[in-house]
PyMOL Python script that loads the backbone (N, CA, C, O; Angstrom):
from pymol import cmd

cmd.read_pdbstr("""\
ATOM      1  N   UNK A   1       7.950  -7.066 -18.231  1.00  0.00           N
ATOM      2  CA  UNK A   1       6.844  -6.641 -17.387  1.00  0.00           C
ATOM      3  C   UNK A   1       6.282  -7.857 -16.649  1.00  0.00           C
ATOM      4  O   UNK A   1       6.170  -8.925 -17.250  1.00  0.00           O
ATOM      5  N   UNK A   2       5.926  -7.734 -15.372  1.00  0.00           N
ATOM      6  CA  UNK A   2       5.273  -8.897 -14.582  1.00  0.00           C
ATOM      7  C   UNK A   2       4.306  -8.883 -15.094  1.00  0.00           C
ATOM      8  O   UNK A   2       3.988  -7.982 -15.870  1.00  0.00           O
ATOM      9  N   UNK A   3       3.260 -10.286 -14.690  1.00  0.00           N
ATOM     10  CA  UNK A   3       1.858 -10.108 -14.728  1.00  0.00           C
ATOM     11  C   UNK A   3       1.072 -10.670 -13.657  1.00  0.00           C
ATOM     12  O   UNK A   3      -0.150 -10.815 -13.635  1.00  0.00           O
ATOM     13  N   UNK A   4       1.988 -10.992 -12.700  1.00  0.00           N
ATOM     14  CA  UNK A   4       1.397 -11.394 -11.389  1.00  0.00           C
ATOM     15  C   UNK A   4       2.289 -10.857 -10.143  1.00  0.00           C
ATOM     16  O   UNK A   4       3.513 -10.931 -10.039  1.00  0.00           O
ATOM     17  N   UNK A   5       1.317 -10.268  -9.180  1.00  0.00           N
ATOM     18  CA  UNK A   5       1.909  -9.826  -7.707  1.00  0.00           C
ATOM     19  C   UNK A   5       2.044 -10.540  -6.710  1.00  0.00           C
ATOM     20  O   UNK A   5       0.986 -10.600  -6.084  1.00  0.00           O
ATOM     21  N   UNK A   6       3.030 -11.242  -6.163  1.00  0.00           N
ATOM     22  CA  UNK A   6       2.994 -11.826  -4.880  1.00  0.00           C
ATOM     23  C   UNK A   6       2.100 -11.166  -3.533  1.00  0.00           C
ATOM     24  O   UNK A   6       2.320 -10.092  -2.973  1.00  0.00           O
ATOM     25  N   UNK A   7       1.257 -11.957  -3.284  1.00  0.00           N
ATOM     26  CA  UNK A   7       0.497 -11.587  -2.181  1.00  0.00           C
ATOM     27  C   UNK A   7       1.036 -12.203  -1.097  1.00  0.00           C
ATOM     28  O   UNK A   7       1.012 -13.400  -1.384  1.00  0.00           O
ATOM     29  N   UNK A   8       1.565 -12.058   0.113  1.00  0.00           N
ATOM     30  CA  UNK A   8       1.592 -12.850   0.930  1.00  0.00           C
ATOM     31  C   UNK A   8       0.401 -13.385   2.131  1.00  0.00           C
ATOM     32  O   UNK A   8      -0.718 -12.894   2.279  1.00  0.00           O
ATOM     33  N   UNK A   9       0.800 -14.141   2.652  1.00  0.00           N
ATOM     34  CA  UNK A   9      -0.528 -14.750   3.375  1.00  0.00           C
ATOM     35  C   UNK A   9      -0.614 -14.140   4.632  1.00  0.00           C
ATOM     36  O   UNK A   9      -1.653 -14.311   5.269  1.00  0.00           O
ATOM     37  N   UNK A  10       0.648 -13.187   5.298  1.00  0.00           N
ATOM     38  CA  UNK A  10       0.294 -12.481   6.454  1.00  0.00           C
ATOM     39  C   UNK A  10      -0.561 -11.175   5.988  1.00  0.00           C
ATOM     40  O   UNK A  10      -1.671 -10.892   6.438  1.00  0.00           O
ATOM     41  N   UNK A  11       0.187 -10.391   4.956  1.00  0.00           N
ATOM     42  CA  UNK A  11      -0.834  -9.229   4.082  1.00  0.00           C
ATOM     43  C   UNK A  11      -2.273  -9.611   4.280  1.00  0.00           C
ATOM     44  O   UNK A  11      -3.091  -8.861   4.814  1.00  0.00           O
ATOM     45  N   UNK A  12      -2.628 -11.179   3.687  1.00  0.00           N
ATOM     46  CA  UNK A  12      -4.185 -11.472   3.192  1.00  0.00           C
ATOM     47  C   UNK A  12      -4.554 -11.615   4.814  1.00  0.00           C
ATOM     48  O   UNK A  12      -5.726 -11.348   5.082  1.00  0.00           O
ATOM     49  N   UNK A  13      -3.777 -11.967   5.823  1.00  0.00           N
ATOM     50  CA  UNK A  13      -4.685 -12.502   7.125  1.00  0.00           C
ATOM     51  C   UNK A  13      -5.069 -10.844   7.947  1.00  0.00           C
ATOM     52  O   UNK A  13      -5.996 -10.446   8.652  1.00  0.00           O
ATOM     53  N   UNK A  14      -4.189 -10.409   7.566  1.00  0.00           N
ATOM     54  CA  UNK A  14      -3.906  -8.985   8.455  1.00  0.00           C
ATOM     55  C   UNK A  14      -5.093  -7.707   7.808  1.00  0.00           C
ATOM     56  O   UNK A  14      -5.550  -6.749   8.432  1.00  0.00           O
ATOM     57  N   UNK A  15      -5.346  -8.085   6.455  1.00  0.00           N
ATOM     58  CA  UNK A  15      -6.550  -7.257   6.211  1.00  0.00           C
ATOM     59  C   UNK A  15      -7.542  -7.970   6.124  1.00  0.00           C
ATOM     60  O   UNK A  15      -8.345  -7.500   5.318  1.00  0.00           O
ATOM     61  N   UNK A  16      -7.912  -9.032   6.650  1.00  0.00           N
ATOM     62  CA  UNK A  16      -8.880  -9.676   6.527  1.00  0.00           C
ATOM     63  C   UNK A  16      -9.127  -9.594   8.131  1.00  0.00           C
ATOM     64  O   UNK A  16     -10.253  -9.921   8.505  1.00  0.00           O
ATOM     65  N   UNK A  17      -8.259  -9.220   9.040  1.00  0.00           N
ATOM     66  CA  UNK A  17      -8.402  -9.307  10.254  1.00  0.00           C
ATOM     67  C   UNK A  17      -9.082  -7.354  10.731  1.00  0.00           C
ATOM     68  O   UNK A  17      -9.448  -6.826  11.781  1.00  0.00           O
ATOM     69  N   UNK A  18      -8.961  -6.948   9.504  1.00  0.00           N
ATOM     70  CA  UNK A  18      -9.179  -5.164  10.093  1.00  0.00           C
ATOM     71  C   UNK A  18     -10.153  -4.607   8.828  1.00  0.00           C
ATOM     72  O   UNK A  18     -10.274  -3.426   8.502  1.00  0.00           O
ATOM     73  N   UNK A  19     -10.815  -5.771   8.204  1.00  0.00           N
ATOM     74  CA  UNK A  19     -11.748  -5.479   7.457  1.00  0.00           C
ATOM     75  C   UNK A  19     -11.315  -4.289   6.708  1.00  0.00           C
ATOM     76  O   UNK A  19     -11.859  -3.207   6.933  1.00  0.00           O
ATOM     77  N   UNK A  20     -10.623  -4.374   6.063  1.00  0.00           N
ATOM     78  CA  UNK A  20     -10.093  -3.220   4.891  1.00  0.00           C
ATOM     79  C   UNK A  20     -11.135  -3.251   3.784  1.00  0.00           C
ATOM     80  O   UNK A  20     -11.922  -4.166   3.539  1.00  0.00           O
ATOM     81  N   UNK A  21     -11.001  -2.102   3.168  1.00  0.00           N
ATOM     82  CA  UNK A  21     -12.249  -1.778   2.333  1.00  0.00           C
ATOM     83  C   UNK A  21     -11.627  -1.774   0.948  1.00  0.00           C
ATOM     84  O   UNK A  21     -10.397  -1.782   1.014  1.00  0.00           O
ATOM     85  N   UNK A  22     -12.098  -1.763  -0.248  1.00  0.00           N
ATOM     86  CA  UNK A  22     -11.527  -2.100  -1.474  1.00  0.00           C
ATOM     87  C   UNK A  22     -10.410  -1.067  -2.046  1.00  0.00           C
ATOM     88  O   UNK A  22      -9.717  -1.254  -3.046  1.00  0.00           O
ATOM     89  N   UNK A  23     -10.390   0.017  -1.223  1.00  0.00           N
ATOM     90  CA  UNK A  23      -9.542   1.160  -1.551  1.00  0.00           C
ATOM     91  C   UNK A  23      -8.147   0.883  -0.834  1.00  0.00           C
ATOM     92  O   UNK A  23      -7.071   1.169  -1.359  1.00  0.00           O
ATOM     93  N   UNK A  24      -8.279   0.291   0.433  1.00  0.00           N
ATOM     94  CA  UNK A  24      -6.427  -0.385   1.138  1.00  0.00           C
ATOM     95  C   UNK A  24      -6.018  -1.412   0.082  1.00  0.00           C
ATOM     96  O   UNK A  24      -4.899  -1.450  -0.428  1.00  0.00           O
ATOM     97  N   UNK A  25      -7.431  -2.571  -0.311  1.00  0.00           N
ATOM     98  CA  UNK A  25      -6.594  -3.440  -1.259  1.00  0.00           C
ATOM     99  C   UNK A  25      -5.960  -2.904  -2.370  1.00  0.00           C
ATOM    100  O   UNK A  25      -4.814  -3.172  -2.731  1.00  0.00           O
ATOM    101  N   UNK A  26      -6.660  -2.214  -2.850  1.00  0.00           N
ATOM    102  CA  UNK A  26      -6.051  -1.588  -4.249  1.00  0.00           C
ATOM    103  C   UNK A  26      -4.474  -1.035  -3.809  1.00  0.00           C
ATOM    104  O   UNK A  26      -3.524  -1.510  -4.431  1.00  0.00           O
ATOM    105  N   UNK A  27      -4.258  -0.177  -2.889  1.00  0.00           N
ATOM    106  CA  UNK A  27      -3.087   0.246  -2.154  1.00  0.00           C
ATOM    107  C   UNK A  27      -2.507  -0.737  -1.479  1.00  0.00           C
ATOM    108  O   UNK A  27      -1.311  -0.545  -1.698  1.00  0.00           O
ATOM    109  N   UNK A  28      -2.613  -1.814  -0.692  1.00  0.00           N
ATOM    110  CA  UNK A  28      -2.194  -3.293  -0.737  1.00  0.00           C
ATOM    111  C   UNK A  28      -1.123  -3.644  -2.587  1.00  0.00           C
ATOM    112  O   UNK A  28       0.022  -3.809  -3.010  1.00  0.00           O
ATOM    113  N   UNK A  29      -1.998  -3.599  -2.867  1.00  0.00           N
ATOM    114  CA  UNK A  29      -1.237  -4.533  -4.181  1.00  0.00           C
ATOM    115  C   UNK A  29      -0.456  -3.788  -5.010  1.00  0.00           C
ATOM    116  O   UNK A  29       0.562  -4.187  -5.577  1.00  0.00           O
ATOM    117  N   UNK A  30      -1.087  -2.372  -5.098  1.00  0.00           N
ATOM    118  CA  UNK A  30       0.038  -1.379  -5.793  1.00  0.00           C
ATOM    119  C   UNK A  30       1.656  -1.883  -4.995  1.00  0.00           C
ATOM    120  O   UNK A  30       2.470  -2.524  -5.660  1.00  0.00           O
ATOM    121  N   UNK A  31       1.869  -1.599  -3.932  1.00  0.00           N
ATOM    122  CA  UNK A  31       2.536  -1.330  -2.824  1.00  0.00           C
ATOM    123  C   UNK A  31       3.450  -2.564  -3.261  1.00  0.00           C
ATOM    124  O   UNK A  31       4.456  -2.449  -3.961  1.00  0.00           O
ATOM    125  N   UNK A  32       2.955  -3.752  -2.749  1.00  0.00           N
ATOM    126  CA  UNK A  32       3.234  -5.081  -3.105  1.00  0.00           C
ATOM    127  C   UNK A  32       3.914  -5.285  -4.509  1.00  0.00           C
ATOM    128  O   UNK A  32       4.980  -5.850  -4.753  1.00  0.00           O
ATOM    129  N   UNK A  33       2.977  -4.647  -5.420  1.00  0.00           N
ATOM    130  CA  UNK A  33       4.079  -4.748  -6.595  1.00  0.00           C
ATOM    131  C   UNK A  33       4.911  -3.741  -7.509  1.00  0.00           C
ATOM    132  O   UNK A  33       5.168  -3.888  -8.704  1.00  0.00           O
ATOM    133  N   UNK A  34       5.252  -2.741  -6.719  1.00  0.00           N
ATOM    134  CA  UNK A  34       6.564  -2.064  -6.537  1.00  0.00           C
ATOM    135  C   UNK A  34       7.172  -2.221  -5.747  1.00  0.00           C
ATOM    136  O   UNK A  34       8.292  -1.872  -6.118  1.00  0.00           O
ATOM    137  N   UNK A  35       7.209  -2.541  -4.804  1.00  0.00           N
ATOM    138  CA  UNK A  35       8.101  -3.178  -3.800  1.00  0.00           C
ATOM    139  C   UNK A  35       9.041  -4.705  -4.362  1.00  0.00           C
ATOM    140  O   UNK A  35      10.000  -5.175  -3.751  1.00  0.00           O
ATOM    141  N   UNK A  36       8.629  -5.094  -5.268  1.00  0.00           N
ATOM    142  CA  UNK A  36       9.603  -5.955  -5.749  1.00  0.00           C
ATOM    143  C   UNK A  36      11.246  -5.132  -5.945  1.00  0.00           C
ATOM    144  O   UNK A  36      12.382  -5.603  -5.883  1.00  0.00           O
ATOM    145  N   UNK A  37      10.937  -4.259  -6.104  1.00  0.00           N
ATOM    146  CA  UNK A  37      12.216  -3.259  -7.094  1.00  0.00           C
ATOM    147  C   UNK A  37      12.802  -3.126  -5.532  1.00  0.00           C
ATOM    148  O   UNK A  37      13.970  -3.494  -5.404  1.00  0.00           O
ATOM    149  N   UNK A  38      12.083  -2.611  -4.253  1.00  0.00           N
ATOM    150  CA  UNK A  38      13.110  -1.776  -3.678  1.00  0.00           C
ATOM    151  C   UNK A  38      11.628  -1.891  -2.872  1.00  0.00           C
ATOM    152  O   UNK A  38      10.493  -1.830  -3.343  1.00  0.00           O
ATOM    153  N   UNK A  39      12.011  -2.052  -1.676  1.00  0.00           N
ATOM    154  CA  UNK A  39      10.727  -1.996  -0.007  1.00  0.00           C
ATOM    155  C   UNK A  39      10.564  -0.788   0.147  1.00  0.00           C
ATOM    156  O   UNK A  39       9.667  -0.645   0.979  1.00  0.00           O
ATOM    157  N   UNK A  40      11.029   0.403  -0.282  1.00  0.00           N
ATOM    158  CA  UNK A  40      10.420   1.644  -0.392  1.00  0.00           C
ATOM    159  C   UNK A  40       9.959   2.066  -1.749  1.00  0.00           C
ATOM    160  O   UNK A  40      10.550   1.950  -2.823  1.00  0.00           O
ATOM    161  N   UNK A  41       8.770   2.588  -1.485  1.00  0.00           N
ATOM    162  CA  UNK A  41       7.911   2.930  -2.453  1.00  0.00           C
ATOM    163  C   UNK A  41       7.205   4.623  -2.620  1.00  0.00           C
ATOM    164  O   UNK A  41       6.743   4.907  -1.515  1.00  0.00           O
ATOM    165  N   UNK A  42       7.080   5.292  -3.188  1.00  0.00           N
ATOM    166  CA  UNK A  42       6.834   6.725  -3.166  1.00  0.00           C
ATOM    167  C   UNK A  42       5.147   6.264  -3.634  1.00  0.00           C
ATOM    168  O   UNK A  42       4.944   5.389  -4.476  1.00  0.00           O
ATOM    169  N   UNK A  43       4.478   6.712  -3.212  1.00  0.00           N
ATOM    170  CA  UNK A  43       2.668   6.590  -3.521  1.00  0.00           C
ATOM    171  C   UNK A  43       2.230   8.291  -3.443  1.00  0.00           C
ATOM    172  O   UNK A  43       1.910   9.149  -2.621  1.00  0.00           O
ATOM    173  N   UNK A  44       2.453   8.113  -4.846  1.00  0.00           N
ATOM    174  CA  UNK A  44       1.960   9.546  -5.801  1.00  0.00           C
ATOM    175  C   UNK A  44       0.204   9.307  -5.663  1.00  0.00           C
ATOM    176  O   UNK A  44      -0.339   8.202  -5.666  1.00  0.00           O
ATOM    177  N   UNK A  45      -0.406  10.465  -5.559  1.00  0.00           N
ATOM    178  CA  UNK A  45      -1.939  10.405  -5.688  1.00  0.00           C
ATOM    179  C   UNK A  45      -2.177  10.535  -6.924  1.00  0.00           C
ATOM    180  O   UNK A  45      -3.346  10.467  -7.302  1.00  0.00           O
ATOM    181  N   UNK A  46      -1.195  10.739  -7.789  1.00  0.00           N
ATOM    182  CA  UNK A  46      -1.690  10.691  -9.462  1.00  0.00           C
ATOM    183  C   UNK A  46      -1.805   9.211  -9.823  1.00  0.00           C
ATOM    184  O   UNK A  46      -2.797   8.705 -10.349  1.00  0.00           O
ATOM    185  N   UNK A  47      -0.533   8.487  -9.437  1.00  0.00           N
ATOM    186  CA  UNK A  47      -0.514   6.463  -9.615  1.00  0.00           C
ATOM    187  C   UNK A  47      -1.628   5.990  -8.856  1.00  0.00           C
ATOM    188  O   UNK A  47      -2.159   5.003  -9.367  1.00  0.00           O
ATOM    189  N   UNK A  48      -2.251   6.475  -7.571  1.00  0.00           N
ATOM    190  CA  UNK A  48      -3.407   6.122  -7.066  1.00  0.00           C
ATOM    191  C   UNK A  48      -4.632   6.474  -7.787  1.00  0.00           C
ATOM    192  O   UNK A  48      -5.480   5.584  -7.850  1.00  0.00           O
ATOM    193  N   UNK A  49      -4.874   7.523  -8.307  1.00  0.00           N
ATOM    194  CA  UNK A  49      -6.091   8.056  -9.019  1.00  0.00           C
ATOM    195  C   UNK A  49      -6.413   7.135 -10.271  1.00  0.00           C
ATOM    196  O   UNK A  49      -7.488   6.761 -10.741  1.00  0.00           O
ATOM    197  N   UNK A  50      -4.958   6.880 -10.681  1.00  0.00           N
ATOM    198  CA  UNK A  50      -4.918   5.493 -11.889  1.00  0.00           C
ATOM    199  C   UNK A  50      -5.991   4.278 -11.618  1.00  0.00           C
ATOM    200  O   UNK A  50      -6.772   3.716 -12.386  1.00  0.00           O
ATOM    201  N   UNK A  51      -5.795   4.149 -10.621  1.00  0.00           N
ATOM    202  CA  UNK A  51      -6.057   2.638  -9.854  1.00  0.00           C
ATOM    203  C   UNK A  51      -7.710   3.566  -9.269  1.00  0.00           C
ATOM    204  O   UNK A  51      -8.289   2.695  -8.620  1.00  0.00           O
ATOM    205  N   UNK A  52      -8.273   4.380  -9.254  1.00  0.00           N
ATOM    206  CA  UNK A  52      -9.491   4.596  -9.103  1.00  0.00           C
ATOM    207  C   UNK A  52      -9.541   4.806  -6.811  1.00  0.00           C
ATOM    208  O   UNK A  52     -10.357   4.515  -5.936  1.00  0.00           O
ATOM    209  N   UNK A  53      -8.233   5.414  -6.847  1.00  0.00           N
ATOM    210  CA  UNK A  53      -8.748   5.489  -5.246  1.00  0.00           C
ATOM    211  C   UNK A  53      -7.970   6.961  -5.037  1.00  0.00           C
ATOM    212  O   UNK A  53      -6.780   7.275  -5.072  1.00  0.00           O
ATOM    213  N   UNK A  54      -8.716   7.415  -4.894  1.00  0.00           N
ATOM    214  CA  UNK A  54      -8.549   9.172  -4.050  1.00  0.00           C
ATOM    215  C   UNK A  54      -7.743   9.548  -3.080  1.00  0.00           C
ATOM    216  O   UNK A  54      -7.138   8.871  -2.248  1.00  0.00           O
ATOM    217  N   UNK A  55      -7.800  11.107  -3.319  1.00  0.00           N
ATOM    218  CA  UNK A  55      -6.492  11.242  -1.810  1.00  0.00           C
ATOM    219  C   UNK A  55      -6.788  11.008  -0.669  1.00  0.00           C
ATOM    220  O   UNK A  55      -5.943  10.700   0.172  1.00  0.00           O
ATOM    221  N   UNK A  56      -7.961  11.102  -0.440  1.00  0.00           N
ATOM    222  CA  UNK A  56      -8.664  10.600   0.869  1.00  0.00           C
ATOM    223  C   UNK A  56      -8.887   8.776   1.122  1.00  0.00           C
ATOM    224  O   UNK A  56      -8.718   8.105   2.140  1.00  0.00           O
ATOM    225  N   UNK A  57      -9.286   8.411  -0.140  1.00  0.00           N
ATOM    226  CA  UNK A  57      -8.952   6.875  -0.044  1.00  0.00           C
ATOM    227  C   UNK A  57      -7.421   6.443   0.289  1.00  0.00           C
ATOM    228  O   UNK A  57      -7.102   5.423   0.900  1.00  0.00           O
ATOM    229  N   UNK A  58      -6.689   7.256  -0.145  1.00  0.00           N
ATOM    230  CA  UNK A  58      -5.034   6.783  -0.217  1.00  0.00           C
ATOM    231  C   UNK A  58      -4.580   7.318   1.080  1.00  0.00           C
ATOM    232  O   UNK A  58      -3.360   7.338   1.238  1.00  0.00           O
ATOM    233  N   UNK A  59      -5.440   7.825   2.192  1.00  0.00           N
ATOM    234  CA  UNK A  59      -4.507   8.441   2.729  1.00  0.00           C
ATOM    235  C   UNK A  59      -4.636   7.887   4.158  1.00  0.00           C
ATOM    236  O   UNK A  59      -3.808   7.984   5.064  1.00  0.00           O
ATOM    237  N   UNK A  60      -6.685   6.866   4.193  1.00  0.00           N
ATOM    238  CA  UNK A  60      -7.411   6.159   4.727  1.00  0.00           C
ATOM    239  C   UNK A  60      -6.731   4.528   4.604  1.00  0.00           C
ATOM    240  O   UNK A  60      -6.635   3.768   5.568  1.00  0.00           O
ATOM    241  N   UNK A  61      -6.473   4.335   3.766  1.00  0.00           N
ATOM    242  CA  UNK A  61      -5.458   3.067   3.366  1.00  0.00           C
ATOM    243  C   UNK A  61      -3.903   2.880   3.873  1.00  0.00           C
ATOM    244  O   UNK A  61      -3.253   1.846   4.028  1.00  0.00           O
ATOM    245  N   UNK A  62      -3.464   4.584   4.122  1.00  0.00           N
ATOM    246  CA  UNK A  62      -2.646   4.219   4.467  1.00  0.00           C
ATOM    247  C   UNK A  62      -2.392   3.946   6.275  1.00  0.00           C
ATOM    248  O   UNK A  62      -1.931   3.120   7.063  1.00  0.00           O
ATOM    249  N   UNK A  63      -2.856   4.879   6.237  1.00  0.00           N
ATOM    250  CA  UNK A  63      -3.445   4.715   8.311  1.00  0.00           C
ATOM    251  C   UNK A  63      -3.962   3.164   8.591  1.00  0.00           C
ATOM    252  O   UNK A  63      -3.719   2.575   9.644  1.00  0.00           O
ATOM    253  N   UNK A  64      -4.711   2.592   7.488  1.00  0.00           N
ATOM    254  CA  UNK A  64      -5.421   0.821   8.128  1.00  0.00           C
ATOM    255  C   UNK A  64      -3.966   0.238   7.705  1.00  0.00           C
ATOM    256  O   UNK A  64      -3.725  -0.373   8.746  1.00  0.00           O
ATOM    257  N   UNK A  65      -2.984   0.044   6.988  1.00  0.00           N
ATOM    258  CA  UNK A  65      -2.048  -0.748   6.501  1.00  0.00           C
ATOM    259  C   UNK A  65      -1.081  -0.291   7.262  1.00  0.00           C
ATOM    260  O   UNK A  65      -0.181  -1.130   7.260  1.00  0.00           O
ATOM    261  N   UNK A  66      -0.715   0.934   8.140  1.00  0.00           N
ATOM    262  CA  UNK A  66       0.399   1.344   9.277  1.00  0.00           C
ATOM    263  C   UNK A  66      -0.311   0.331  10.381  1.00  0.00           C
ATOM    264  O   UNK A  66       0.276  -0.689  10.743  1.00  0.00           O
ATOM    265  N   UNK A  67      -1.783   0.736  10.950  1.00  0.00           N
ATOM    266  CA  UNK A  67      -2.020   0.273  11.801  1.00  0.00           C
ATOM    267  C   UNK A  67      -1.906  -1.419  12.023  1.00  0.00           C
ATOM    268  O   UNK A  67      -1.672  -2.034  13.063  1.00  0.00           O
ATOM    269  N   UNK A  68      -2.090  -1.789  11.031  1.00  0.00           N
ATOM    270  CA  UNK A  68      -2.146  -3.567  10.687  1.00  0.00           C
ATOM    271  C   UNK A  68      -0.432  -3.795  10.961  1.00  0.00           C
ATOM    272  O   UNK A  68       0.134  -4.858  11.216  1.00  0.00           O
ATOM    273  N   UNK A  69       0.072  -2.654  10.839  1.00  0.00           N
ATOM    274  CA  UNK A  69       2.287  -3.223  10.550  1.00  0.00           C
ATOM    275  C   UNK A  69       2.766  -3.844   9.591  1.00  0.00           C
ATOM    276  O   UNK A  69       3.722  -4.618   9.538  1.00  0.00           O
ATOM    277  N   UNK A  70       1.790  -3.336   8.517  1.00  0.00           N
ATOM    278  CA  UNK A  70       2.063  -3.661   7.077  1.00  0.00           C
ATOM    279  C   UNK A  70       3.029  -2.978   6.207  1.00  0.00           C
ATOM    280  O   UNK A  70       3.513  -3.471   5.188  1.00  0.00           O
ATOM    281  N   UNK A  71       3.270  -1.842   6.665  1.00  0.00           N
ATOM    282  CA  UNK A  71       4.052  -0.564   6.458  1.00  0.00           C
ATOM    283  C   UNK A  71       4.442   0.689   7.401  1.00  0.00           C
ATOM    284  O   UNK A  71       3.680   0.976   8.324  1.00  0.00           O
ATOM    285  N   UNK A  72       5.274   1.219   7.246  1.00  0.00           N
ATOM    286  CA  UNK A  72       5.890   2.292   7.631  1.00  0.00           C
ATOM    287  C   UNK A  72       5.973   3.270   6.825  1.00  0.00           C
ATOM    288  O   UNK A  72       6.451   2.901   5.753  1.00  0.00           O
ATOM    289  N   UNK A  73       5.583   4.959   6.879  1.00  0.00           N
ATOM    290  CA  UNK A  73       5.153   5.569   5.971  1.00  0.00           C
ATOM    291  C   UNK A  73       5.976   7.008   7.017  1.00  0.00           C
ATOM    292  O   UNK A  73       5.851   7.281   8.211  1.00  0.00           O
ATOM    293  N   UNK A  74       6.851   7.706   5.843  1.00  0.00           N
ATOM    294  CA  UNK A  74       7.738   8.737   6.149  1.00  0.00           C
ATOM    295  C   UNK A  74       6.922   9.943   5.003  1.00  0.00           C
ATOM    296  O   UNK A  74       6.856   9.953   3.774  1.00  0.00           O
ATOM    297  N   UNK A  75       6.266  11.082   6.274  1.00  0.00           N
ATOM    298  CA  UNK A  75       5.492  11.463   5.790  1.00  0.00           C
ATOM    299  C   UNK A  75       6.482  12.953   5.289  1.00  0.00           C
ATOM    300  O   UNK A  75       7.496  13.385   5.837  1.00  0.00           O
ATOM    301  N   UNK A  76       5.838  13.434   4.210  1.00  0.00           N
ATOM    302  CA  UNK A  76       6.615  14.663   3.575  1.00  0.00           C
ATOM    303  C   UNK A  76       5.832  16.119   3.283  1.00  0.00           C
ATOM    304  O   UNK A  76       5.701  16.207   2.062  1.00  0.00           O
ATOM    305  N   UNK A  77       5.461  16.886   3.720  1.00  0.00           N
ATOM    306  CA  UNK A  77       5.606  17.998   3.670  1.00  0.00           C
ATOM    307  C   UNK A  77       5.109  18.425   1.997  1.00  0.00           C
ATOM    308  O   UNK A  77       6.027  18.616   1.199  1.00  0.00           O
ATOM    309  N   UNK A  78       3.770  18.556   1.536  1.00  0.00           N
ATOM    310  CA  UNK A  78       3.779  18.775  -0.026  1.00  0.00           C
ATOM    311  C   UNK A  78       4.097  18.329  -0.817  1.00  0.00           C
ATOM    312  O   UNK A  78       4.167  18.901  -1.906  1.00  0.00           O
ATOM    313  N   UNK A  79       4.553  16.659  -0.547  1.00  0.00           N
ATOM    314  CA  UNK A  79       5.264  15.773  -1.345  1.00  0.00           C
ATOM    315  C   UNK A  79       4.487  14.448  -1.086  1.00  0.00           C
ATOM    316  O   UNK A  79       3.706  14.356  -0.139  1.00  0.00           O
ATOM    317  N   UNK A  80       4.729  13.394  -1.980  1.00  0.00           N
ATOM    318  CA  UNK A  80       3.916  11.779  -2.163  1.00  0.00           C
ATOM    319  C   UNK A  80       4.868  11.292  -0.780  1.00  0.00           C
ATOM    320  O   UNK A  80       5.968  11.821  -0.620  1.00  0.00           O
ATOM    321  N   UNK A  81       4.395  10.310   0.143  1.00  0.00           N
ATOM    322  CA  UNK A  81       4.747   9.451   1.300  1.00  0.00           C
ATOM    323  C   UNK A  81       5.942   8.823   0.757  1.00  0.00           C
ATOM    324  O   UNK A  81       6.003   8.391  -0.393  1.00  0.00           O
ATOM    325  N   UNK A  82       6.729   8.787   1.458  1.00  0.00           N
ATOM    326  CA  UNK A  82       7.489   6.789   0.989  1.00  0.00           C
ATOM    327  C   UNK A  82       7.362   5.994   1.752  1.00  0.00           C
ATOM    328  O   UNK A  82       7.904   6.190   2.840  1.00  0.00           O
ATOM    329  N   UNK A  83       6.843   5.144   1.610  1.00  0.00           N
ATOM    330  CA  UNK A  83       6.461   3.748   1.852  1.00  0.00           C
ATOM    331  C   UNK A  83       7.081   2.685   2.095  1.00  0.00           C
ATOM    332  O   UNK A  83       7.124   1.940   1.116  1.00  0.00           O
ATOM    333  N   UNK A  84       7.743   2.181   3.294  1.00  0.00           N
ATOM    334  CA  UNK A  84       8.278   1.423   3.265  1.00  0.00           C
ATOM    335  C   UNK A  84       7.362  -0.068   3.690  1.00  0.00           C
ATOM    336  O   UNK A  84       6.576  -0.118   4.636  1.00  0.00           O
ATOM    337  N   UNK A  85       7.613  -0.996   2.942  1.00  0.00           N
ATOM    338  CA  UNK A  85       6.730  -2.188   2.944  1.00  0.00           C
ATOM    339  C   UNK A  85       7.417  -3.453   3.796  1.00  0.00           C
ATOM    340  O   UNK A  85       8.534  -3.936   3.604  1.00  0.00           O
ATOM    341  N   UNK A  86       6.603  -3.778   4.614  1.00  0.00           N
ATOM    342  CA  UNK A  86       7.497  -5.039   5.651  1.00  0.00           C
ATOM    343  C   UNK A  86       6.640  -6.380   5.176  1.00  0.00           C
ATOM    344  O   UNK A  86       5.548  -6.215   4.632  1.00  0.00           O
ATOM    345  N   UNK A  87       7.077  -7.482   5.360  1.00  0.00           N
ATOM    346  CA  UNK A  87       6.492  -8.624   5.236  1.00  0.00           C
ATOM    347  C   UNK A  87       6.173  -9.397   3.850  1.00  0.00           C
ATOM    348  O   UNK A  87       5.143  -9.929   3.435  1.00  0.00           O
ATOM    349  N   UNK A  88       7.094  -9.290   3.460  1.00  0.00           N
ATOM    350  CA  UNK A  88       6.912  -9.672   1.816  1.00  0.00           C
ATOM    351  C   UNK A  88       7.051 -11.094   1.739  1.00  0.00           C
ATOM    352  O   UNK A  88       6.181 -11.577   1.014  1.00  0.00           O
ATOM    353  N   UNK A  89       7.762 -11.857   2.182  1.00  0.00           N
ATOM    354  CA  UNK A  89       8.026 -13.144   2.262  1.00  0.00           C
ATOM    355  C   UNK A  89       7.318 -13.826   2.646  1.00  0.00           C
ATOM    356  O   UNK A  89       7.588 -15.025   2.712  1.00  0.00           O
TER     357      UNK A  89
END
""", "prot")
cmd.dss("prot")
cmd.show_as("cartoon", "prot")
cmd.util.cbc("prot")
cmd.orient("prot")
């Protein structure tokens, strides 16, 4: 098991540049550290509710982190997003 997430420094400039609210970070770092495994990521609102941010927080997070070009998000029909995460390095 890890115990630390790579943050990168374009991630930290890019929400620091669009004033993200504590509910993108939380979705920031989830994101970030499943994305080690594989740059696509499925973001279940049950793994978000874990982490204390709602479907409306998760869904607000994800629109500021598309808009920033932090991600790409393939939306599904009654189903969790997948997430694809750019800029890891």
């Amino acid at each position: 098991m890890r115990k630390f997430t790579k943050f990168p420094k374009i991630w930290q400039d890019c929400l620091a540049e669009i004033r993200a609210d504590g509910c993108t970070y939380r979705v920031a770092l989830y994101l970030l550290n499943k994305a080690c495994w594989g740059r696509q990521v499925t973001l279940s609102t049950a793994a978000m509710r874990k982490r204390g941010v709602s479907r409306n927080g998760k869904r607000s997070a994800l629109q500021q982190l598309r808009r920033a070009g932090l991600i790409a998000v393939a939306e599904r029909p009654r189903k969790s997003p997948i997430v694809t995460v750019r800029f890891m390095d």
